[in-house]
C-alpha positions in Angstrom: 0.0 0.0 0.0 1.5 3.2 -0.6 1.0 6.7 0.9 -1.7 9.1 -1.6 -1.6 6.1 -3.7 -5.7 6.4 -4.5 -5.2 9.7 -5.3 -2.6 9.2 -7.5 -5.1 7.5 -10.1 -6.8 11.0 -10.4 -7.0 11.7 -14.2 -4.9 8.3 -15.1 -6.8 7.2 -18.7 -7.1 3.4 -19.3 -8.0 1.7 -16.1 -9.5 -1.8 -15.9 -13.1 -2.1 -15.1 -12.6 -3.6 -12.2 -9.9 -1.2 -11.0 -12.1 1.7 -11.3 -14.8 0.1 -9.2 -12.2 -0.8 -6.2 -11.0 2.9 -7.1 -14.6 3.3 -5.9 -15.0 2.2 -3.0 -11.3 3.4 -1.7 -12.7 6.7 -2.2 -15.6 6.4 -0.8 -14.5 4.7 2.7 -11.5 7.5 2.1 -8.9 5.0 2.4 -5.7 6.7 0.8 -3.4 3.7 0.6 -4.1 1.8 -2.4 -1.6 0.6 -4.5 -0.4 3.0 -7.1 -0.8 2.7 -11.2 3.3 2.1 -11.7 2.6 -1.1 -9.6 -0.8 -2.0 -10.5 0.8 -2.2 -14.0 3.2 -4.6 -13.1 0.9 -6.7 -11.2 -1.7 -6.9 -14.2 1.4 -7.9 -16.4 2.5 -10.7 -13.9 -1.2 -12.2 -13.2 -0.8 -13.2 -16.9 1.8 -15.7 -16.2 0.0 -17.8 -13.5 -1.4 -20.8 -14.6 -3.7 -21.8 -11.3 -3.1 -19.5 -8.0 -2.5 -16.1 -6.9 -1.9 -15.0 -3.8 -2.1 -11.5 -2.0 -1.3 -9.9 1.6 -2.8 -6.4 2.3 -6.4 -6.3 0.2 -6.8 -2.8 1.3 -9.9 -1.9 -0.5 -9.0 -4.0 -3.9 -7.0 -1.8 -5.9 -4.2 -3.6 -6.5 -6.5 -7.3 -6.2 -8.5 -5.6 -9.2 -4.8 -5.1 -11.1 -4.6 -8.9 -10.0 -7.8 -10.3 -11.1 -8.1 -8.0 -14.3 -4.7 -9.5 -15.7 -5.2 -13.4 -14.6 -5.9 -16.1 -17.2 -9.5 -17.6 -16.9 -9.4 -20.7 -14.5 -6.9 -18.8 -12.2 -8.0 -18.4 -8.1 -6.9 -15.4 -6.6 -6.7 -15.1 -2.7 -5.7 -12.0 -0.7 -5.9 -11.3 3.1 -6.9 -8.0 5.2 -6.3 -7.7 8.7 -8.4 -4.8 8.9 -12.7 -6.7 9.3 -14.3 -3.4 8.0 -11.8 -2.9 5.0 -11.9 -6.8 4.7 -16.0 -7.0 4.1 -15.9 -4.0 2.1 -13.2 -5.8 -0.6 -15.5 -9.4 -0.1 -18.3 -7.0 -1.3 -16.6 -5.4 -4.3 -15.6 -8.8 -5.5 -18.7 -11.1 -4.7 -19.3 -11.6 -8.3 -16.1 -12.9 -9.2 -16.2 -16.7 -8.0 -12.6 -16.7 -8.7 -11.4 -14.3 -6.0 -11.8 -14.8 -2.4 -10.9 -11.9 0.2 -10.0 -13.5 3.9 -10.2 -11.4 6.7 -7.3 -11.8 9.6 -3.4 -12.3 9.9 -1.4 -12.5 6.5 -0.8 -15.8 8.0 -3.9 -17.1 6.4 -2.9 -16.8 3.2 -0.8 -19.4 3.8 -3.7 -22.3 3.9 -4.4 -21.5 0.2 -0.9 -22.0 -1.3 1.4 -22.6 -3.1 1.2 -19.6 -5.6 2.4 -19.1 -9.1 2.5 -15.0 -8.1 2.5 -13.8 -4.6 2.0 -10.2 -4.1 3.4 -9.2 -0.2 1.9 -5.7 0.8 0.4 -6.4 4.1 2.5 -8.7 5.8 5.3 -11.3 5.2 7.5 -8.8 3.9 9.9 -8.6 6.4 10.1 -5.3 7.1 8.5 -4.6 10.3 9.4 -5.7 14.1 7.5 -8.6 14.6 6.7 -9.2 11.3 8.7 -12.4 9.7 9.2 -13.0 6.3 7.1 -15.4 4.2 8.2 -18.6 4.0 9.0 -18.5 -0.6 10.0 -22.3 -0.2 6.2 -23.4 0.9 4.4 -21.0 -0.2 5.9 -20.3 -3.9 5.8 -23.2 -7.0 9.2 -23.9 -8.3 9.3 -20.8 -11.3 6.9 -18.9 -9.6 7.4 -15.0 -9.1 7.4 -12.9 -5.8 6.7 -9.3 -5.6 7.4 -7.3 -2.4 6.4 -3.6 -3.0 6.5 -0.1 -1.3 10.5 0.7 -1.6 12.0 3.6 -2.2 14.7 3.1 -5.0 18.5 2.3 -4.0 20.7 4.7 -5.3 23.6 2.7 -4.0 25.0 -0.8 -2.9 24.0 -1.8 -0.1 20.7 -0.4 -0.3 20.2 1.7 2.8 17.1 2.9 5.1 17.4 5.8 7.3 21.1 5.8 6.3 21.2 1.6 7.7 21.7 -1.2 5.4 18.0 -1.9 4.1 17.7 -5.6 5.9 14.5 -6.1 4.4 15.1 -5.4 0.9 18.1 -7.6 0.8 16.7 -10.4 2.6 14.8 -10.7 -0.8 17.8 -9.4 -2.9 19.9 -12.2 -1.7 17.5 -14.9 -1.0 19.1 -18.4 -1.8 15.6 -19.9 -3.2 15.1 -16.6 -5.7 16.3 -15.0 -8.3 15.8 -11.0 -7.7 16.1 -7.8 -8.7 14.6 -4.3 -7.7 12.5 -2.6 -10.6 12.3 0.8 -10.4 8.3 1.8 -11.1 8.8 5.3 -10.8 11.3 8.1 -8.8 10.1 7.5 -5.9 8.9 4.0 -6.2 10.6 0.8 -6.8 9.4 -3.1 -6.0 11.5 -6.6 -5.3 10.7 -9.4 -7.8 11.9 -12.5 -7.5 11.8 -16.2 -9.2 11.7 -19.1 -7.2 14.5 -21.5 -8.6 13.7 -24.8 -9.7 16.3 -26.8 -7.8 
């Protein structure tokens, strides 16, 4: 989720159906935290490559689920958790007509009952980067080939990359994980994302 990032879509041409319906609803329960269009993008391009299961932390109010849902193949189950119950309803409403998404409400954690995933999208929990918070387990909840996405960094101008002038310990976990293949993608100035492959062997 990133900070203004539902009113960053103001006057952005193009948008998925879907997308401008979660757009919606983030606007009306004014919740400012939706992913932004540099990352929907990339998520809508990466749905396209699962062949059976997506998985999501941090549903927010379904922007970035609608990026999800708009790009996947037909046949292709989608599942994202909120923590938040009123936030979590609201995104179980917005979809209710999709039989291939389901929105679970409660810890990341549960997310991981419904793996493994060809994509999984960490934005509201198992990324690492807060106290308390430990990374997803890639191993058991990634296919071998399939794609992880961690989101909400700042880019690195440097090596290592650093957060409040410390090395960023979360992004390189996922940097230098031994079960992926990664790289930071820079989505705009001020906005970059982790992606990473898990290896087959």
């Amino acid at each position: 989720m990133a900070i203004d990032g539902t009113d960053a879509y103001t006057g952005v041409p193009g948008l998925p159906p879907l997308v401008r319906a979660a757009l919606t609803t983030a606007r009306a329960h004014r919740f400012p935290y939706s992913c932004r269009p540099e990352q929907g993008r990339l998520l809508h391009a990466l749905a396209g490559g699962a062949r059976s299961r997506i998985g999501e932390t941090g549903t927010g109010l379904g922007v970035g689920l609608a990026w999800l849902a708009s790009g996947a193949a037909p046949g292709v189950r989608l599942y994202s958790v909120e923590r938040h119950p009123q936030r979590a309803r609201a995104a179980a409403r917005l979809f209710s007509g999709r039989a291939e998404v389901t929105v679970l409400g409660g810890d990341w954690r549960r997310i991981e009952e419904y793996g493994p995933f060809d994509l999984l999208v960490l934005d509201g929990g198992g990324q690492g980067k807060a106290a308390g918070d430990p990374p997803a387990d890639i191993e058991r909840l990634l296919v071998p080939g399939g794609t992880v996405v961690v989101d909400d960094f700042t880019p690195a101008t440097g090596r290592p990359p650093l957060h409040e002038g410390e090395p960023d310990r979360a992004r390189l976990l996922w940097l230098e994980h031994p079960a992926l293949r990664a790289t930071e993608l820079r989505l705009a100035a001020d906005l970059s994302a982790v992606v990473g492959s898990r290896l087959l062997v």
